[in-house]
KOLTOR-964357 format. One record per residue (C-alpha): x negated, y negated, z; residue in one letter. Coordinates in Angstrom, 2 decimals. Example, Ala and Ser with C-alpha at 12.3 -4.5 7.8 and 13.67 -1.06 7.14 Angstrom:
<pts>
east: -12.30, north: 4.50, up: 7.80, rest: a
east: -13.67, north: 1.06, up: 7.14, rest: s
</pts>
This chain:
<pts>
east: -124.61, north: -44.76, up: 221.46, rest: x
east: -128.22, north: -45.00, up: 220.54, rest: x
east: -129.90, north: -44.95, up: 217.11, rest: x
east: -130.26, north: -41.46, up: 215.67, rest: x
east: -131.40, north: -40.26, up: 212.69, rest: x
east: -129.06, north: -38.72, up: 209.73, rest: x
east: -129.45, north: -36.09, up: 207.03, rest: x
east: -131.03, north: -38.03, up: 204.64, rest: x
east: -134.03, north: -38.37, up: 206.92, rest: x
east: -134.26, north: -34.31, up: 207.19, rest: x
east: -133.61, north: -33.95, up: 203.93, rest: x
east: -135.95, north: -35.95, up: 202.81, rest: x
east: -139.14, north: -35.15, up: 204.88, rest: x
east: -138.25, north: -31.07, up: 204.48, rest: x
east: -138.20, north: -31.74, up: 200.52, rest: x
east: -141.90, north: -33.50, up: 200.89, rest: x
east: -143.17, north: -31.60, up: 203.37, rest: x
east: -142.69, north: -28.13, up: 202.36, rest: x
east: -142.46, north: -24.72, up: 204.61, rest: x
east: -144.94, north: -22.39, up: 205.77, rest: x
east: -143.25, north: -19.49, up: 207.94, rest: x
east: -146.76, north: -17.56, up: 208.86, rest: x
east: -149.44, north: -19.83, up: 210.23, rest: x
east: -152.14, north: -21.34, up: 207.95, rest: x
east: -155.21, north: -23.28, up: 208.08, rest: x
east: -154.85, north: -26.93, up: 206.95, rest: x
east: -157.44, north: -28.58, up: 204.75, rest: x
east: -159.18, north: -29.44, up: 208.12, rest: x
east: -158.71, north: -26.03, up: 209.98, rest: x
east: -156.08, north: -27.09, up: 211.87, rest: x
east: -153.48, north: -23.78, up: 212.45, rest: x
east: -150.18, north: -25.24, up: 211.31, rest: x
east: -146.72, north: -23.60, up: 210.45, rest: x
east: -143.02, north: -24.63, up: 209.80, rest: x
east: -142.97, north: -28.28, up: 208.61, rest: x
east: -146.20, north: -29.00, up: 209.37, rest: x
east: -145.89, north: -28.26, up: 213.12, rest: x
east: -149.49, north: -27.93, up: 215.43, rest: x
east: -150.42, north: -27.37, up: 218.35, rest: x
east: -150.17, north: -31.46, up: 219.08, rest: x
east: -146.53, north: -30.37, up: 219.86, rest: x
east: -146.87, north: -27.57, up: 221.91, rest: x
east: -144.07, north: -29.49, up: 223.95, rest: x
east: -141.87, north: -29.46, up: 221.35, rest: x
east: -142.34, north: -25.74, up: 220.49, rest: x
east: -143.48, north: -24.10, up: 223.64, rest: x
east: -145.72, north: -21.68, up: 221.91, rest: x
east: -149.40, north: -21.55, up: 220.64, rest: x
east: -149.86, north: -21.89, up: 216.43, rest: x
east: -152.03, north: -19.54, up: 216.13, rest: x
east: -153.32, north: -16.40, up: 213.14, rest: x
east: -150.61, north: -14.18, up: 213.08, rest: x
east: -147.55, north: -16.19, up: 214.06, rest: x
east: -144.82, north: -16.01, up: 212.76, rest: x
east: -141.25, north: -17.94, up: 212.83, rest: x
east: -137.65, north: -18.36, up: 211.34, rest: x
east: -136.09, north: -20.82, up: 208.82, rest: x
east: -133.87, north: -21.75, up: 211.59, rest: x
east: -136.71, north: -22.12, up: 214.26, rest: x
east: -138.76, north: -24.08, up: 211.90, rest: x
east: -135.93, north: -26.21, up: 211.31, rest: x
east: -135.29, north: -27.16, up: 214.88, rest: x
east: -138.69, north: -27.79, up: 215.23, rest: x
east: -138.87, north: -30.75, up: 212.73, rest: x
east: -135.62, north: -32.24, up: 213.89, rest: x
east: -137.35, north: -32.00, up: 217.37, rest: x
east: -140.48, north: -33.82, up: 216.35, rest: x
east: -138.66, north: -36.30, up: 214.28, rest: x
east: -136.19, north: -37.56, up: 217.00, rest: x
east: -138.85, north: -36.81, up: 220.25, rest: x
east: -141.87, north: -38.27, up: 218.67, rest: x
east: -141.19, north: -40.39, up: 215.46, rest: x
east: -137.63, north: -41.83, up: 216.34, rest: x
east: -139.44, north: -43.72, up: 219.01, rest: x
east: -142.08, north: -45.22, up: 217.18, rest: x
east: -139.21, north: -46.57, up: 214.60, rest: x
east: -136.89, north: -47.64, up: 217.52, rest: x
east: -139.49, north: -49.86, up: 219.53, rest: x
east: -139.54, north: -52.32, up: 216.77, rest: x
east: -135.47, north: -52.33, up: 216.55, rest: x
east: -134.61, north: -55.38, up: 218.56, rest: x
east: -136.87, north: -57.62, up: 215.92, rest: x
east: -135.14, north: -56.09, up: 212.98, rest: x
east: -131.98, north: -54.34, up: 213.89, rest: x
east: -132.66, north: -51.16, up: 211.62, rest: x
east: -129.57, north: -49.93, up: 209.56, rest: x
east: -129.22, north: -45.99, up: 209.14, rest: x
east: -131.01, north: -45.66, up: 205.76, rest: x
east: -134.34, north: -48.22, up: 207.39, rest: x
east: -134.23, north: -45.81, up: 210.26, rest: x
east: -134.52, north: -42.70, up: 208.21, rest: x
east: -136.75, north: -43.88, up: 205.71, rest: x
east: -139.16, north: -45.39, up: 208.64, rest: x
east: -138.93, north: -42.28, up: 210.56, rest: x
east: -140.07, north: -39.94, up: 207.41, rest: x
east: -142.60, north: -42.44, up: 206.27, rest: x
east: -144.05, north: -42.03, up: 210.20, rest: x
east: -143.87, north: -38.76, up: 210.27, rest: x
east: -146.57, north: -38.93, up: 207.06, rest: x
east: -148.54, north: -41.49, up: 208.18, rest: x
east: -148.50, north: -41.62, up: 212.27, rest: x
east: -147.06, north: -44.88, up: 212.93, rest: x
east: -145.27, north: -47.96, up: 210.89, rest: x
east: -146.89, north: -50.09, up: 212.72, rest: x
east: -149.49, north: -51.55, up: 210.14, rest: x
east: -146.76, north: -51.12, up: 207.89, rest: x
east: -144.67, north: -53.56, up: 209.73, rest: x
east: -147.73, north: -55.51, up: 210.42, rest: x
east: -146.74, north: -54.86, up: 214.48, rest: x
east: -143.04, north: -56.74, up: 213.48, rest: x
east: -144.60, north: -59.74, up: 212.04, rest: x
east: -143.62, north: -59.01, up: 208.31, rest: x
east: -139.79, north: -59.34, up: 206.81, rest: x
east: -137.57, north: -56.59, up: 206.10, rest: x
east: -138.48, north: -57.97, up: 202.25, rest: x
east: -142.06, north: -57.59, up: 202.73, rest: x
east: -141.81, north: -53.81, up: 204.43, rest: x
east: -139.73, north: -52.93, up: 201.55, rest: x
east: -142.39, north: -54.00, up: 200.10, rest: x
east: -145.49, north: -52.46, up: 201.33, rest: x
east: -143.92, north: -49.38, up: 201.73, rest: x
east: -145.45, north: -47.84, up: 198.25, rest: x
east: -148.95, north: -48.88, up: 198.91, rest: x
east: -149.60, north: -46.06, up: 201.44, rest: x
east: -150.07, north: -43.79, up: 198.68, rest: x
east: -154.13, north: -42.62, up: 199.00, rest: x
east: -155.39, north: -39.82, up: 200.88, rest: x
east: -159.47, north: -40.50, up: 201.24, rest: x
east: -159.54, north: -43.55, up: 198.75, rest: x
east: -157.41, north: -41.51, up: 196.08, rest: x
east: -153.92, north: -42.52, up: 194.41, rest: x
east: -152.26, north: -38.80, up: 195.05, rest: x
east: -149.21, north: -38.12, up: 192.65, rest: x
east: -147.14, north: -36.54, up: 195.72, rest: x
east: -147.61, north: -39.30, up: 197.83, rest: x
east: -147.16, north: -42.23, up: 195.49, rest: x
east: -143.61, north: -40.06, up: 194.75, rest: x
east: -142.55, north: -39.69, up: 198.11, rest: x
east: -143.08, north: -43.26, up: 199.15, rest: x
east: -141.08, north: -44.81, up: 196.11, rest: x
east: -138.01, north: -42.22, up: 197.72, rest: x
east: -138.47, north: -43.61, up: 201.25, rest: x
east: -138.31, north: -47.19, up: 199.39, rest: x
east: -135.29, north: -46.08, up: 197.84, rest: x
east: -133.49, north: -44.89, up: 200.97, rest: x
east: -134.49, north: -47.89, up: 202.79, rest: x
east: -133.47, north: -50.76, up: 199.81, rest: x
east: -129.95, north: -48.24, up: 199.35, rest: x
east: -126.97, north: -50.04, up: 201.29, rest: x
east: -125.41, north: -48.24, up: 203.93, rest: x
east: -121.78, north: -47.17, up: 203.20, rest: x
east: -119.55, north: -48.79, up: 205.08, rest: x
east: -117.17, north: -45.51, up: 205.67, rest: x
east: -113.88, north: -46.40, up: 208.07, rest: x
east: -114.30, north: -45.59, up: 211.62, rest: x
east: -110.66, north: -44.79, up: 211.98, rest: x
east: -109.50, north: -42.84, up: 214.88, rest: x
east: -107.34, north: -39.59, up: 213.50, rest: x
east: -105.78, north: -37.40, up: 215.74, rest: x
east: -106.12, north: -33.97, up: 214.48, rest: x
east: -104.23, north: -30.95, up: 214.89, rest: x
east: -106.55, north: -27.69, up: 215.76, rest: x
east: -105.19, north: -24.14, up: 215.04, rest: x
east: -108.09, north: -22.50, up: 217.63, rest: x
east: -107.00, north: -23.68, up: 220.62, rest: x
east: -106.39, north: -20.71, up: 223.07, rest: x
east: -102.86, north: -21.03, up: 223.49, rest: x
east: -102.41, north: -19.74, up: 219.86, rest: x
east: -104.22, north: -16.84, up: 219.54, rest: x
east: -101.56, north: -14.95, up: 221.18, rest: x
east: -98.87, north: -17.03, up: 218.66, rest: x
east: -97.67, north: -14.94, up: 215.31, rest: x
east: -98.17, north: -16.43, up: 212.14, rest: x
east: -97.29, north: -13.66, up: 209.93, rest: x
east: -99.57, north: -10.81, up: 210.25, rest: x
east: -102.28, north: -12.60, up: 212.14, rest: x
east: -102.04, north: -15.35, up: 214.74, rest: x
east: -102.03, north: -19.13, up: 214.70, rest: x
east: -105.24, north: -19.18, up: 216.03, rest: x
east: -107.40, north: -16.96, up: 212.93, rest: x
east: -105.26, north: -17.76, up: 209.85, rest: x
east: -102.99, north: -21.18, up: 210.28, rest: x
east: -105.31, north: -23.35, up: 208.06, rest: x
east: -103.29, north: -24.41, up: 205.77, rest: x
east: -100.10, north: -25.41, up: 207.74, rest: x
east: -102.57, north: -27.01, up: 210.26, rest: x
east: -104.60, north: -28.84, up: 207.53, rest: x
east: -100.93, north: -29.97, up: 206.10, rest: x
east: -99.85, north: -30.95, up: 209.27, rest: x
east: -103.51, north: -33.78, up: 209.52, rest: x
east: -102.88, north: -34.44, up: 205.90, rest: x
east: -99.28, north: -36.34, up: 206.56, rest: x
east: -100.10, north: -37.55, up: 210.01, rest: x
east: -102.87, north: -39.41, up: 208.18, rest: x
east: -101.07, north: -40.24, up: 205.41, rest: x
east: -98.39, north: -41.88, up: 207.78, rest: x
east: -95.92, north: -39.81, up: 205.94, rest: x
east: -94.73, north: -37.49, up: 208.71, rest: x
east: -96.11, north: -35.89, up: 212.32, rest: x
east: -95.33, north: -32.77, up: 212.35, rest: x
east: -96.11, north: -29.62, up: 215.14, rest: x
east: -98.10, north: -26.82, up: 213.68, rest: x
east: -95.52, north: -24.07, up: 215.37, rest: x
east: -92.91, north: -26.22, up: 213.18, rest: x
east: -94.91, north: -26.03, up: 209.95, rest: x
east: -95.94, north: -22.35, up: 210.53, rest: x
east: -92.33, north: -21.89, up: 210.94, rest: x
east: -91.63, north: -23.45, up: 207.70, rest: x
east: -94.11, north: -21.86, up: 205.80, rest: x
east: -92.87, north: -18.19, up: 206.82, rest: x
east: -89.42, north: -19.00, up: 206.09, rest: x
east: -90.56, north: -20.33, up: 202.31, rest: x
east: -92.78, north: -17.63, up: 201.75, rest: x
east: -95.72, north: -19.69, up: 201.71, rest: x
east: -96.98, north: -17.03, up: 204.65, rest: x
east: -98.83, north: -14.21, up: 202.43, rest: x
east: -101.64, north: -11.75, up: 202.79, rest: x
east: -104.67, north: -13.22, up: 203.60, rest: x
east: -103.56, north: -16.93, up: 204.23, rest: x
east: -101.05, north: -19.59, up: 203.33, rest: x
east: -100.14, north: -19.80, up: 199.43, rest: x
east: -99.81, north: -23.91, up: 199.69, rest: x
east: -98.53, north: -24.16, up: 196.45, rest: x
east: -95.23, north: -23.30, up: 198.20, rest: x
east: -95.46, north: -24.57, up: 201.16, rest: x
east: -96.67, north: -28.02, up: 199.84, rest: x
east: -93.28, north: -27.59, up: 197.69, rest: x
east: -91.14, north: -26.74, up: 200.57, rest: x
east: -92.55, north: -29.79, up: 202.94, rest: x
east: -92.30, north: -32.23, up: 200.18, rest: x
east: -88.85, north: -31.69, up: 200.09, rest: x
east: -88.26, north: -31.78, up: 203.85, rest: x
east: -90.70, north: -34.68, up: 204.67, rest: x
east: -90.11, north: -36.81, up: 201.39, rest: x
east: -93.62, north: -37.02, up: 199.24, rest: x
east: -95.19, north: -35.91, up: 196.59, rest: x
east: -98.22, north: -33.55, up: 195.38, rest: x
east: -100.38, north: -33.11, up: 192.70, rest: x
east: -103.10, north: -30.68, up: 191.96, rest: x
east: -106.75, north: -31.27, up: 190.04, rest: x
east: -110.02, north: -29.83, up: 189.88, rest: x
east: -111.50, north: -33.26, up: 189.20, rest: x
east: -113.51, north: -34.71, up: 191.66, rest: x
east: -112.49, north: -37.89, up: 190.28, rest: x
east: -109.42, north: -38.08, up: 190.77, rest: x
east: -110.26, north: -37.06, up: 194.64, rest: x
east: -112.23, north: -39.85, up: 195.32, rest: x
east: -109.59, north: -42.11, up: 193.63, rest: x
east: -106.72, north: -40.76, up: 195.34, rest: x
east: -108.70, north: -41.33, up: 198.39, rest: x
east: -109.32, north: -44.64, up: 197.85, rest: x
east: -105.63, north: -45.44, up: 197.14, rest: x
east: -104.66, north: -44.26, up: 200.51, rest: x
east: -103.84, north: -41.06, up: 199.77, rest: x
east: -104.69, north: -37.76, up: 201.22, rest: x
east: -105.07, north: -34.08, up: 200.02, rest: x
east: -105.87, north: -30.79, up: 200.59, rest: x
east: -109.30, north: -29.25, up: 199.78, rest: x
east: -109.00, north: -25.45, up: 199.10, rest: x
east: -112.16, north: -24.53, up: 199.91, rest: x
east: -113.79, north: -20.90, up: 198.35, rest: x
east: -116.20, north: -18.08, up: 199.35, rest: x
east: -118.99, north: -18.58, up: 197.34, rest: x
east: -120.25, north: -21.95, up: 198.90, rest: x
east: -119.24, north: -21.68, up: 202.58, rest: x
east: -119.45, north: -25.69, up: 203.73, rest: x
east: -116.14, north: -25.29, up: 205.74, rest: x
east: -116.09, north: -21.73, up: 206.87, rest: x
east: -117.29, north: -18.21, up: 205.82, rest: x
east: -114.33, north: -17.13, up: 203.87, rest: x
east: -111.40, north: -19.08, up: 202.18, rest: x
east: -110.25, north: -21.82, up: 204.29, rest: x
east: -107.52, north: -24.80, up: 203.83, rest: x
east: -109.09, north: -28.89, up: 205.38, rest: x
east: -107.87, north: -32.21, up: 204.89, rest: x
east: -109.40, north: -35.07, up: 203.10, rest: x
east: -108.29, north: -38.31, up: 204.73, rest: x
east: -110.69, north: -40.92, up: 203.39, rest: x
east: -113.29, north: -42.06, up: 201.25, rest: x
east: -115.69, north: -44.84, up: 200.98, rest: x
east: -117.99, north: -44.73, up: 197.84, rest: x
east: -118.97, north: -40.76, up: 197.47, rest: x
east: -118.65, north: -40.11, up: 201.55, rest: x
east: -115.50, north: -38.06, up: 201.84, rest: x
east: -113.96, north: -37.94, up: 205.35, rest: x
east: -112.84, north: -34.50, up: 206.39, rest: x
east: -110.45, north: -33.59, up: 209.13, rest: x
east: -111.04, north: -29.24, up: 209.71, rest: x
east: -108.56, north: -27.72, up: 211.77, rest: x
east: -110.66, north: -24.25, up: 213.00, rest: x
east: -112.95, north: -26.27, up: 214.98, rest: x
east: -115.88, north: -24.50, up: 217.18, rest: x
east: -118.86, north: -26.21, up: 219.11, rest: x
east: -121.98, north: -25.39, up: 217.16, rest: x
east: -119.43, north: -25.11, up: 213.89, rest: x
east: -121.66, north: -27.58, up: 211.39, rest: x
east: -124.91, north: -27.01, up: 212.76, rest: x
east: -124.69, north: -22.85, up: 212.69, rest: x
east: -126.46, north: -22.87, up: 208.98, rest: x
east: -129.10, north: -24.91, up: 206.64, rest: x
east: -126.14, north: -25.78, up: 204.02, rest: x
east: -124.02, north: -27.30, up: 206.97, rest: x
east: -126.25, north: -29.21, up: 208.86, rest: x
east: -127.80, north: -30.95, up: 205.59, rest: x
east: -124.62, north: -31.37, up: 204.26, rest: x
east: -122.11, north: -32.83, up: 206.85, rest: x
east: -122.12, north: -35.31, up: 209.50, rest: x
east: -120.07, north: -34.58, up: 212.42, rest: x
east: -118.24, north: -38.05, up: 213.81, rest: x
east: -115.68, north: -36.12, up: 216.33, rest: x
east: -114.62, north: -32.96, up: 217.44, rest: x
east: -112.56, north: -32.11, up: 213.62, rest: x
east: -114.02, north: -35.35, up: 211.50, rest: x
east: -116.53, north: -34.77, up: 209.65, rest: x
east: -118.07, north: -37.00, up: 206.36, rest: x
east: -119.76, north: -34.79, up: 203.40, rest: x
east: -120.44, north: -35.66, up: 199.75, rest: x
east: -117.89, north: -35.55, up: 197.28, rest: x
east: -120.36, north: -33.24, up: 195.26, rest: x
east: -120.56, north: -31.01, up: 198.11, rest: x
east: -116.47, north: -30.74, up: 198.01, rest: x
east: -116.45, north: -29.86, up: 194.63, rest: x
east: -119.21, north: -27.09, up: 195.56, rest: x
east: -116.98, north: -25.62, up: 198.38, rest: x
east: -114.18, north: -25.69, up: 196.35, rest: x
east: -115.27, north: -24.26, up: 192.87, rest: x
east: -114.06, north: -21.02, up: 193.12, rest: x
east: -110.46, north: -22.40, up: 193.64, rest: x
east: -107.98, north: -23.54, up: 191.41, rest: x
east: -106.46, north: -25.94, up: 192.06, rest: x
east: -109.49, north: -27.44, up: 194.51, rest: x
east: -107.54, north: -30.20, up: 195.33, rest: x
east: -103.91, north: -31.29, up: 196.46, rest: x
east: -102.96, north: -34.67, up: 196.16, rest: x
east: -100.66, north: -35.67, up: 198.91, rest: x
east: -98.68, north: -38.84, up: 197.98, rest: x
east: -95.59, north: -40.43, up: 200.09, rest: x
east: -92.47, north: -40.98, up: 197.35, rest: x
east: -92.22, north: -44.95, up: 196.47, rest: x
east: -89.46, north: -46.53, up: 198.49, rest: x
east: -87.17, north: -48.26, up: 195.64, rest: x
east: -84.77, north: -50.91, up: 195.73, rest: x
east: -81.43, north: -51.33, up: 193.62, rest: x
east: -80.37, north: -54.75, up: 192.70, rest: x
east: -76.61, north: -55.31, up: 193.22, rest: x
east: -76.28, north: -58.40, up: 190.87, rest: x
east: -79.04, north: -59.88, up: 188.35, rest: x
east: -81.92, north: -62.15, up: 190.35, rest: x
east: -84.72, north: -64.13, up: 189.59, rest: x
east: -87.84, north: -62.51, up: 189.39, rest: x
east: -89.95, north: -65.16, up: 191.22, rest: x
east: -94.05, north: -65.51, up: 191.48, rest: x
east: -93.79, north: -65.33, up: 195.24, rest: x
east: -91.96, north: -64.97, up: 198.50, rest: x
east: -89.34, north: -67.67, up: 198.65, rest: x
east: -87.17, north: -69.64, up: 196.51, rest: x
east: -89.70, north: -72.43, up: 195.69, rest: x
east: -91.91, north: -70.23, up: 193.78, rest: x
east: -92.08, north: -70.17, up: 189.94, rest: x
east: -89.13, north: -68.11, up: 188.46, rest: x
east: -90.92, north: -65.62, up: 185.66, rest: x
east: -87.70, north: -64.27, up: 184.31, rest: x
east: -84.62, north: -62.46, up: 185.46, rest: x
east: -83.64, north: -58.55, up: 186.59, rest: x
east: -80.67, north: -56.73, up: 185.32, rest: x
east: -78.09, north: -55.79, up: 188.30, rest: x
east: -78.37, north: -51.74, up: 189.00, rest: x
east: -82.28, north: -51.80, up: 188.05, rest: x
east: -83.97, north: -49.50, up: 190.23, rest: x
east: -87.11, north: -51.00, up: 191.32, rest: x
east: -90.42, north: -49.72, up: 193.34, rest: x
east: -91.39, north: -51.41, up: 196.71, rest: x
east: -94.81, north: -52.19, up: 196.52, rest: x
east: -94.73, north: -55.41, up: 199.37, rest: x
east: -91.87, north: -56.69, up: 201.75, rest: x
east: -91.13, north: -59.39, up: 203.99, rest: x
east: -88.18, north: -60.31, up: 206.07, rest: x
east: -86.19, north: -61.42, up: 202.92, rest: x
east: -88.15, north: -60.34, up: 199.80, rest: x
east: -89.58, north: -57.86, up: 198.26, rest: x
east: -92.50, north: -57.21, up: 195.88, rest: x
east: -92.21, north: -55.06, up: 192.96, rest: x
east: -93.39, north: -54.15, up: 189.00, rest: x
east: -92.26, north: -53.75, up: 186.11, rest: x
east: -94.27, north: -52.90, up: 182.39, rest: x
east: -94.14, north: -55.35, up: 179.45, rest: x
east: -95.70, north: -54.67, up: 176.13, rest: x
east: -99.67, north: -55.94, up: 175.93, rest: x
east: -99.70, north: -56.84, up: 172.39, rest: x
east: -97.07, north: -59.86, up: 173.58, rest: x
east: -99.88, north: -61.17, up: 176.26, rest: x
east: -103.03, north: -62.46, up: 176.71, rest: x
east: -105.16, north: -61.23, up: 179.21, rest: x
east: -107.97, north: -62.79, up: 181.47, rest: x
east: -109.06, north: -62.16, up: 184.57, rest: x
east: -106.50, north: -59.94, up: 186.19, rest: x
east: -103.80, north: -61.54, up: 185.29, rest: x
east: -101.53, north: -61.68, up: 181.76, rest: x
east: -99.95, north: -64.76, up: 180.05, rest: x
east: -96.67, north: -63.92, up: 178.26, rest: x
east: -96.74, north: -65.25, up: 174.54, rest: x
east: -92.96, north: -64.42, up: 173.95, rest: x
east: -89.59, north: -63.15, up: 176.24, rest: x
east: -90.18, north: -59.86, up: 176.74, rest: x
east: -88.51, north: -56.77, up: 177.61, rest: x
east: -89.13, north: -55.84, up: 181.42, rest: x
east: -89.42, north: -51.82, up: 181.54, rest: x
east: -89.03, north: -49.37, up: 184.28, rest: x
east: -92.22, north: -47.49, up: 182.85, rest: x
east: -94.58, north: -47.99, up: 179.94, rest: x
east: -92.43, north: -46.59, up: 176.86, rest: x
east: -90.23, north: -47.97, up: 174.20, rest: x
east: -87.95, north: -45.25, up: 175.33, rest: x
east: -88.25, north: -46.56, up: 179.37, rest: x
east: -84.83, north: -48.40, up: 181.19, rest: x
east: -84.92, north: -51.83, up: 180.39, rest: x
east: -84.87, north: -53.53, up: 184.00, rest: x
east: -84.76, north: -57.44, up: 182.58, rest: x
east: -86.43, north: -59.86, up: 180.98, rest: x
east: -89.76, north: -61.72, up: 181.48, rest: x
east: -90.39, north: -65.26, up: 180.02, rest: x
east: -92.91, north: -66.63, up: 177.50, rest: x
east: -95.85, north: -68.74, up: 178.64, rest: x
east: -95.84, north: -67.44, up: 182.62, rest: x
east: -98.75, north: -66.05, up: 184.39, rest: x
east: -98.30, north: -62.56, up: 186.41, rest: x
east: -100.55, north: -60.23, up: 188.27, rest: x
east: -102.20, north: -57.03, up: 186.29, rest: x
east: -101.22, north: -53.99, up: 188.75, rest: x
east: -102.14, north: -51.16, up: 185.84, rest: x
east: -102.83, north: -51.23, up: 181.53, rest: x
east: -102.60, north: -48.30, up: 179.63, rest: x
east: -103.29, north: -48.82, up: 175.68, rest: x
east: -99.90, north: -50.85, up: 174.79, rest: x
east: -98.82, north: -51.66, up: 178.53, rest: x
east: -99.25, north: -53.44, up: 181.19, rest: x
east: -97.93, north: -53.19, up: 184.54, rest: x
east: -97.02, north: -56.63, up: 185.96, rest: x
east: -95.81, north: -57.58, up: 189.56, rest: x
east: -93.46, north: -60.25, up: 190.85, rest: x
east: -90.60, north: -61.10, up: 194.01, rest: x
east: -86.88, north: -60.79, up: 194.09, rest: x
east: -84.79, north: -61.88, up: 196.93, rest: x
east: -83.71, north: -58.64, up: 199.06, rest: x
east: -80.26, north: -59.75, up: 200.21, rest: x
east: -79.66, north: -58.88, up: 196.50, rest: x
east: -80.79, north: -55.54, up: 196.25, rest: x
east: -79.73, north: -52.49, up: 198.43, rest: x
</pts>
């Protein structure tokens, strides 16, 4: 697929260039309107800019993302075999040409480093010999964008589940059909398929739903219905608010649910249930289950706001989640799968590795319940908390300066699962203030 540009190139040339809905005059007499649209692209808009016209947000709009990709795309793109432009070079270049006409000084005709354009890219800041304030402004954002690194978000394949296709708009879900008000089962149903925890058919979990009275007026109350599945499919859920704990669940693996509000309609018009699948620094990937061509490019919010990858993915900000979702409470449920544990049917070594020639750490009671956190064919990888005042810490890892008690969690009051030695070296998994969460191997023909 060829080079396009992104949002951040609209964004950024509508915030510099302004809008003009009625045609003007520029400085030179030159009738202009829109984002600084002419009669130079009469091909572009098919009309005459002339006294009198006037047009719409959404036509001037569609204009600029015409010019940009028609006229200034190409004059970024020719020089894209020399440098290989990333997304944020692209739309930096293509707003700095759309300014000035060309990057071709600017690249010195592709005789100049990426270093050195980064680096030139703030003297073309004078209009008729004059330093301009606006200008000198707008070229230290295109630097910006074109220094920023690109986001390396996962290009994972998800298969989603869609509530509008036709079949179900003839298919009961309470007092609507599948097809106008199954959000939330649907969005449920991509949140544990990505999540690996379970696959389930949206007729199934509509089914479910209705018979756990999750199925009320005007939607799905997923409080219940998350309750109801969780028992049935074997996870957990939390809800938040914070849009930290979001992107951290996220990044864990996790998925959620984003309850998304009426007053800022990102995902739909009116209330509406989506699942977050991923996240890779602030880009949240989004998998929408009422999915319609033209969906994310219908209004100015949407298409400045969200990328479309595939029919049903989408990536937005995680600011912009916490915008669509303010007016709900919770905004966000955290979908976890329950930790697979392991019993231990007599006491074993608690080893620094996989195999019986690693470093023995200490030893674990028999009947200590234990969370799978690795496996191989014959051991397994767990944790346990010790007490932090008892170690020294550096770099990760914590070196025991007495026997200590091996917890099940970090409390006085927490199962004692065994006992780790003095002077040995273990992984840090998690600290709190007096704990720390340590990880080591036990032999699995011992546990059960």
């Amino acid at each position: 697929m060829s080079k396009q540009i992104s949002d951040n190139c609209l964004t950024l040339v509508k915030r510099w260039e302004g809008c003009d809905l009625t045609a003007y005059r520029d400085p030179v007499g030159v009738w202009t309107i829109g984002y600084g649209t002419t009669d130079a692209d009469r091909s572009i808009t098919g009309v005459t800019i002339k006294k009198g016209l006037k047009i719409s947000q959404e036509t001037a709009e569609s204009w600029l993302r015409k010019s940009l990709e028609t006229k200034y795309l190409p004059l970024v793109l020719k020089y894209d075999d020399r440098y290989h432009w990333n997304q944020n070079q692209l739309d930096a270049l293509v707003s700095f040409a759309y300014n000035i006409g060309s990057i071709d000084q600017l690249t010195a005709n592709g005789t100049r480093s990426i270093a050195q354009i980064s680096a030139h890219i703030t003297a073309y800041n004078k209009a008729g010999g004059r330093v301009l304030n606006g200008l000198t402004n707008r070229r230290r954002e295109e630097k910006a964008l074109f220094d920023r690194k690109v986001s390396t978000v996962s290009t994972k394949k998800y298969t989603v589940t869609f509530q509008t296709e036709s079949k179900y708009k003839v298919v009961r879900y309470g007092g609507n059909s599948v097809y106008n008000s199954a959000c939330g089962p649907a969005s449920l149903c991509n949140a544990l398929r990505a999540a690996g925890i379970a696959d389930v058919g949206l007729l199934t979990m509509c089914k479910l739903a209705v018979s756990c009275g999750a199925r009320v007026d005007g939607g799905t109350d997923m409080q219940t219905l998350l309750k109801a599945a969780s028992e049935k499919y074997g996870f957990s859920f939390t809800g938040t608010y914070k849009n930290a704990y979001l992107r951290k669940h996220l990044k864990a693996g996790g998925t959620a649910i984003l309850h998304a509000g009426s007053a800022y309609q990102l995902f739909a018009n009116g209330g509406h249930f989506v699942a977050a699948v991923g996240a890779s620094g602030d880009v949240i990937t989004v998998l929408d289950s009422y999915w319609y061509d033209g969906k994310y490019t219908s209004t100015t919010l949407r298409r400045d706001n969200v990328k479309v990858i595939a029919k049903g993915v989408i990536q937005t900000s995680l600011i912009q989640c916490g915008k669509a979702t303010i007016d709900r409470n919770p905004s966000y449920y955290l979908i976890m799968p329950k930790p697979k544990t392991a019993t231990t049917t007599a006491k074993v070594n608690a080893r620094s590795g996989a195999g019986v020639t690693k470093r023995k750490l200490g030893t674990i009671d028999k009947g200590a319940t234990l969370t799978v956190l690795e496996e191989t064919r014959n051991w397994i990888k767990t944790g346990v908390w010790i007490a932090k005042k008892h170690c020294e810490l550096e770099d990760g890892r914590a070196v025991t300066l007495a026997n200590l008690n091996a917890r099940a969690a970090n409390s006085i009051k927490s199962d004692k699962v065994g006992t780790i030695r003095k002077g040995v070296t273990l992984s840090v998994l998690e600290m709190t203030e007096n704990w720390v969460k340590v990880s080591f191997w036990v032999a699995r023909k011992y546990t059960k």
